[in-house]
N, C-alpha and C positions, 0 to 999 in steps of 0.2 A: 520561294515566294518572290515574288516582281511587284513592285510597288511604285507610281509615280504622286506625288503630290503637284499642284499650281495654284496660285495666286494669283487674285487680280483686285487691282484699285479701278473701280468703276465709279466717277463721283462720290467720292466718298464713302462707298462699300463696299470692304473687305469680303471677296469671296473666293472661299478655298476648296478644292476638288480634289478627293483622292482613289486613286485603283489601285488595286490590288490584289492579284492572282495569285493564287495556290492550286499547287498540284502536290498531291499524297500516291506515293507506292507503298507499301505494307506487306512486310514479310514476317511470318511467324512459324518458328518451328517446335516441334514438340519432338523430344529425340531419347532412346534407349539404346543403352549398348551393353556387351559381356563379351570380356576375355579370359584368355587362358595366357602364360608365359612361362618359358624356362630359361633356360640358361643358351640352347640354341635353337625353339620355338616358339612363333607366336602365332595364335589362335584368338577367332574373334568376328564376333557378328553384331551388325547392329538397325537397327529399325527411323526412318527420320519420315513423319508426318510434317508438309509443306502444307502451308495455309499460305493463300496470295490474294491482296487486296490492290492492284494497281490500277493508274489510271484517271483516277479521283481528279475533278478539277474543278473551283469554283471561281468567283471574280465578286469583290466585294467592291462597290461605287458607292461614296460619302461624299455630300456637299456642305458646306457652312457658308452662311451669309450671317459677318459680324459676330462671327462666334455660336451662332446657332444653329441649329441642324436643319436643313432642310431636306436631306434625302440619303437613306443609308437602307442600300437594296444590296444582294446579297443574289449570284444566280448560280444555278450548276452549271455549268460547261458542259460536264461531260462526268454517267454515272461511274462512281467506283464497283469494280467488278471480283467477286469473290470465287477463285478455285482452290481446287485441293490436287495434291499431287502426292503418291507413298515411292520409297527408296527403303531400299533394303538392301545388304550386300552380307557377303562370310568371304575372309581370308583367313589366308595362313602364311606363314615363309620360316623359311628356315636355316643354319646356318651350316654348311659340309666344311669343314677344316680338311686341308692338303698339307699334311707337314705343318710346320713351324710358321710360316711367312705367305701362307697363301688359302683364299676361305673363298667359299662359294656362295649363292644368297640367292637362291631360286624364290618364288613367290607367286602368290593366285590370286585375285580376288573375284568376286562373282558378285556384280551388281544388276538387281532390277530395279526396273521401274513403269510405274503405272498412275496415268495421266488422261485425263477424257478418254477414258475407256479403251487407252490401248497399252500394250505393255511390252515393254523391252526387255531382252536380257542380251548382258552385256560383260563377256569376259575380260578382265585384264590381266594380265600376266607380265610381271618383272623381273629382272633377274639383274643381279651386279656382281663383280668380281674385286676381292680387293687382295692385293700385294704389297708385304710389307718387306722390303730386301735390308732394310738394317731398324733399328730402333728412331733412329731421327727422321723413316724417307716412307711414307706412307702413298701407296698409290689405288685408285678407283675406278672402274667404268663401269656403266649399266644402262638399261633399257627399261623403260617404265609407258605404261599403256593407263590411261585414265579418261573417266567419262564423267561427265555432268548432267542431270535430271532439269535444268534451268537455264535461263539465258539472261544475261545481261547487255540490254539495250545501250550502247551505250550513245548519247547526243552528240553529235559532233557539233552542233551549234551553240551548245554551253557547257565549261567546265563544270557549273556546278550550280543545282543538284538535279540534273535531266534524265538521269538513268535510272534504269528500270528492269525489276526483274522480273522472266514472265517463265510461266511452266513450259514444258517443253509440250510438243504436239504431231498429229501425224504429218502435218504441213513439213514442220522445222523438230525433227527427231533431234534426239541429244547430240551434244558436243565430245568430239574424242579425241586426245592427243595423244602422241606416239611422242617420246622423247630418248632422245642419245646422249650421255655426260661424259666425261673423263674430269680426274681431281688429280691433284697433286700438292703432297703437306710435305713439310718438313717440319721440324722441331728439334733442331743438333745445335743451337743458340739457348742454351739455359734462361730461362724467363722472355723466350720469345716463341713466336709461330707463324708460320710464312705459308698461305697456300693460295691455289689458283685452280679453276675452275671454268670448264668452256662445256655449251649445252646447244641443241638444236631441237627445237617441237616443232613438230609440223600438227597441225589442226583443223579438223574436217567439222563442220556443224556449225560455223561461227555464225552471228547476226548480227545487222545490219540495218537502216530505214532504206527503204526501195529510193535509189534515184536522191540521195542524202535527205530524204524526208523525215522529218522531224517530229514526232509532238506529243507532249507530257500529259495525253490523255488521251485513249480511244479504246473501242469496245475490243472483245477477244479475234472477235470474225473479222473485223475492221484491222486488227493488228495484221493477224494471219497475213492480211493481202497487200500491207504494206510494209513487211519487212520479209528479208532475204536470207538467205543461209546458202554459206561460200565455203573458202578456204582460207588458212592463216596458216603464219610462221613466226615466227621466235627463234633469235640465236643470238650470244653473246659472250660475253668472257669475263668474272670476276675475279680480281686479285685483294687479296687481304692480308693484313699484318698484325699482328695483335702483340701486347709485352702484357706478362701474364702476373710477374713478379714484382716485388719492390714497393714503395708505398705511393708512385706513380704506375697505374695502370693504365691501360685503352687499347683503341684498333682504329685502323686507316685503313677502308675501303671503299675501292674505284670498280666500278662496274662498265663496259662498252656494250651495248645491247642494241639491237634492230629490233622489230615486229611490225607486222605487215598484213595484209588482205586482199582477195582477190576475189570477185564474182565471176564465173564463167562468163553468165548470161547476160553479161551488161546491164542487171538491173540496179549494180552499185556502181559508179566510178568507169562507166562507158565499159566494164570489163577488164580494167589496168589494174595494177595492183598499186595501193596506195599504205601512208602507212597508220596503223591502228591508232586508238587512242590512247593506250597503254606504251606506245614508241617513245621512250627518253633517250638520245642518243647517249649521252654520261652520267653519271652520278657517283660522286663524293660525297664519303660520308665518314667524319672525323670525331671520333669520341675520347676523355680524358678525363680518367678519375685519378684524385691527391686526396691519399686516407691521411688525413692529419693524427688519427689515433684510430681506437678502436672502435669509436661510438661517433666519429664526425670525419663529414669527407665533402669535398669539394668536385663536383661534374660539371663539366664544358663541351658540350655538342655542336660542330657545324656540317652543315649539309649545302648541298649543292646539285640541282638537276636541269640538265635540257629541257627546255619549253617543250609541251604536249602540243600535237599537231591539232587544229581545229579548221571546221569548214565553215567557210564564210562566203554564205551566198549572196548574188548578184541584183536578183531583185525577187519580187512576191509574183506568185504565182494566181490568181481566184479560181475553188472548185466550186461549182455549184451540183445541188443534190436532191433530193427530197429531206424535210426535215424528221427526225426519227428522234425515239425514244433517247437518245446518249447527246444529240446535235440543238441546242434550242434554235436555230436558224438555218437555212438554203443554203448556204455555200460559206467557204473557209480558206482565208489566205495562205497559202505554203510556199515556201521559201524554197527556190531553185539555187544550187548551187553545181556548176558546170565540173568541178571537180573537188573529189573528195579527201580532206586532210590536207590542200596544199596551203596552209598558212601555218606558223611556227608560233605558236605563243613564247615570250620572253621566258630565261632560264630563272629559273627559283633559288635563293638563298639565305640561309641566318641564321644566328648562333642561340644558343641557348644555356645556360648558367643554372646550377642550382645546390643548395648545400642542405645538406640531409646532417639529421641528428639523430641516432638511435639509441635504445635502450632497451637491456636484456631486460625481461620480465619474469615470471614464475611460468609463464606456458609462452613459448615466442619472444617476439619484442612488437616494439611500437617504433613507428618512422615518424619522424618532422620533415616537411619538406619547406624549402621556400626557392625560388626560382621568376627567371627573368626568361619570356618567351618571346623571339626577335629582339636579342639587345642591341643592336646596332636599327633597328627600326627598319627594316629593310621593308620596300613598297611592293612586297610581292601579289601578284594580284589571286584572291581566294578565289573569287567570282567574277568569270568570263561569261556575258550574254549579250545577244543581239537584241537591237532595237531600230527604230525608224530616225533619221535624222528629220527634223521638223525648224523654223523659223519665226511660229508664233508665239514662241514662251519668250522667255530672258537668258540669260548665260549662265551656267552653273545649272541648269535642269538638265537631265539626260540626255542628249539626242538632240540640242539645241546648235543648229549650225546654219550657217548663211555660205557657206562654202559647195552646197551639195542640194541638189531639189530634194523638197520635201517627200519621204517616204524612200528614202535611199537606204539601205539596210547597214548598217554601222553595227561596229565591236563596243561593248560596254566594258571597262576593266572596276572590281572594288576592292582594296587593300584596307581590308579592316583588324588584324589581328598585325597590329606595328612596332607595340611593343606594350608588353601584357605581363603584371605581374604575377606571380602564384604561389600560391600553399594548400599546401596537402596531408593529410593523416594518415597511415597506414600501418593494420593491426595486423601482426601474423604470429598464425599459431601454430 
């Protein structure tokens, strides 16, 4: 939701004007599953009914003069739209032992899916190999194939909350990734664990808004023709540390990662590959628990990520149209932006503290928690969105600047969770 308030002293009457947009996507699932396990089989099927509601958008306008209401209208933008989508899959895998130090890990699964009356079937098959040459030196590689029945829209014009999940279609058939790994553990340090990890997916089906177009409401036929399905990539390399023993525990992990996209057709990013929204080039991440006893411990978390790439366009574009059941008006501003993901958002960071108190019960125990969320207040920004820069408010309203003609499209940053205290209960049985 996007919300502006103003104020104005007119002779001596205070009048206040506020908007207010909302957009809702709605995802509900209803899911069944049944397995089978042994000791070197696993077997299993399962059923997920997809109920989707996105798109939804309203705009609520309230005026007051002197405290009283003079006008609180309320309009649809744009209807929300409901489909259905069924998934269904069976696998199995299994484990072949070689001797003492070496195991094999074949694997099948069989996914369909059925969507606006058309249905896919879609095999994936995995396979990994792991090698163990002493007790402390664990080694791994594998091949894994995976599909997705949905799609995640995601805004490049706001961090948060512009994304959108939409069924898949004959337009934009599912998403499928191919992925390549290799691991390597050791554990020949008593009360330590050292591994590392490097992975590559390539992926076909990804989506897009055509030409970085944007917008947090349009019908299913209207989506259809204005988003695009490309290709992606992912590769990276995770190292990790962990001490497992002693009455200090925790882990120190550093991730280096790319991900990226590419439209053949030039209908995203002129046809360049640019990079996703999911692209952090770093991330740390530093955990540490001190059991003081058996029933009381102390945890300190800091984390650390590269700003997400976002697109920020240049100026507004006007379409005009006939107006239709989903549009209450002729035509709709769209924001051009000449290239896609070339702005860096600031890197994110902040500690977090919290001391847990538990207690054994007659069934489980019971958790205390209490905890400090951003203790150094760090001004991380939760919500990135664009707006119009304008010269007829005051200072301190959004968008208020004398440096840029009015209707200049400008970055909004809000850092609202600075430093947040907490407590929590938790029953387990």
């Amino acid at each position: 939701m996007r919300a502006g308030t103003v104020d104005t002293d007119l002779e001596g009457d205070l009048h206040s004007s506020t908007t207010a947009t909302r957009a809702a996507s709605v995802l509900r699932d209803v899911h069944l599953s049944a397995g089978y396990k042994t000791e070197n089989l696993d077997l299993g099927a399962h059923y997920t009914l997809h109920l989707f509601s996105p798109g939804g958008r309203t705009r609520h306008i309230s005026e007051t003069e002197n405290g009283a209401s003079v006008t609180d209208s309320l309009f649809r933008l744009v209807r929300p739209e409901a489909a259905v989508s069924h998934e269904a899959a069976v696998w199995g895998e299994g484990i072949i032992g070689i001797g003492d130090r070496l195991s094999l890990h074949p694997g099948l699964r069989l996914s369909l899916f059925h969507s606006f009356g058309k249905t896919w079937f879609i095999p994936e098959p995995r396979f990994s190999v792991r090698w163990a040459p002493s007790e402390a030196w664990l080694a791994e590689a594998g091949y894994t194939r995976m599909s997705q029945c949905m799609h995640r829209i995601p805004s490049l014009f706001s961090i948060m909350p512009g994304d959108e999940w939409r069924p898949i279609s004959a337009s934009l058939p599912p998403m499928t990734s191919d992925q390549l790994s290799a691991s390597l553990r050791y554990s020949g340090i008593e009360g330590w664990d050292f591994s590392a990890e490097a992975y590559y997916k390539s992926l076909n089906g990804v989506t897009e808004y055509r030409n970085s177009y944007s917008t947090l409401g349009s019908s299913y036929a209207m989506w259809s023709s204005i988003v695009a399905s490309g290709k992606g990539r992912a590769w990276g390399t995770e190292l990790l540390a962990r001490k497992t023993s002693g009455r200090l525990t925790g882990w120190l992990g550093y991730t280096l990662s790319w991900a990226d996209r590419q439209f053949a057709d030039g209908s995203v990013g002129g046809g360049r590959r640019f990079p996703a929204s999911t692209d952090r080039r770093h991330r740390i991440n530093l955990c540490l628990t001190y059991n003081f006893n058996e029933h009381t411990d102390l945890t300190a978390a800091w984390t650390f990520a590269s700003g997400a790439p976002m697109t920020v366009p240049s100026h507004y574009v006007r379409i005009f149209s006939e107006p239709s059941q989903n549009y209450y008006k002729e035509y709709r501003d769209v924001l051009y932006a000449s290239a896609a993901g070339g702005w860096r958002l600031p890197p994110v960071h902040r500690a977090d503290v919290s001391v847990n108190f538990r207690k054994p019960l007659h069934r489980g125990d019971r958790v205390w928690s209490f905890g400090i969320y951003n203790l150094y207040g760090s001004r991380n920004g939760e919500i990135y969105y664009l707006t119009a820069t304008h010269s007829y408010s005051s200072p301190g309203v959004p968008g208020y600047s004398t440096s840029y003609p009015d209707g200049t499209p400008a970055v909004m940053r809000n850092s609202i969770l600075m430093f947040l205290p907490t407590v929590s209960y938790t029953r387990n049985f």
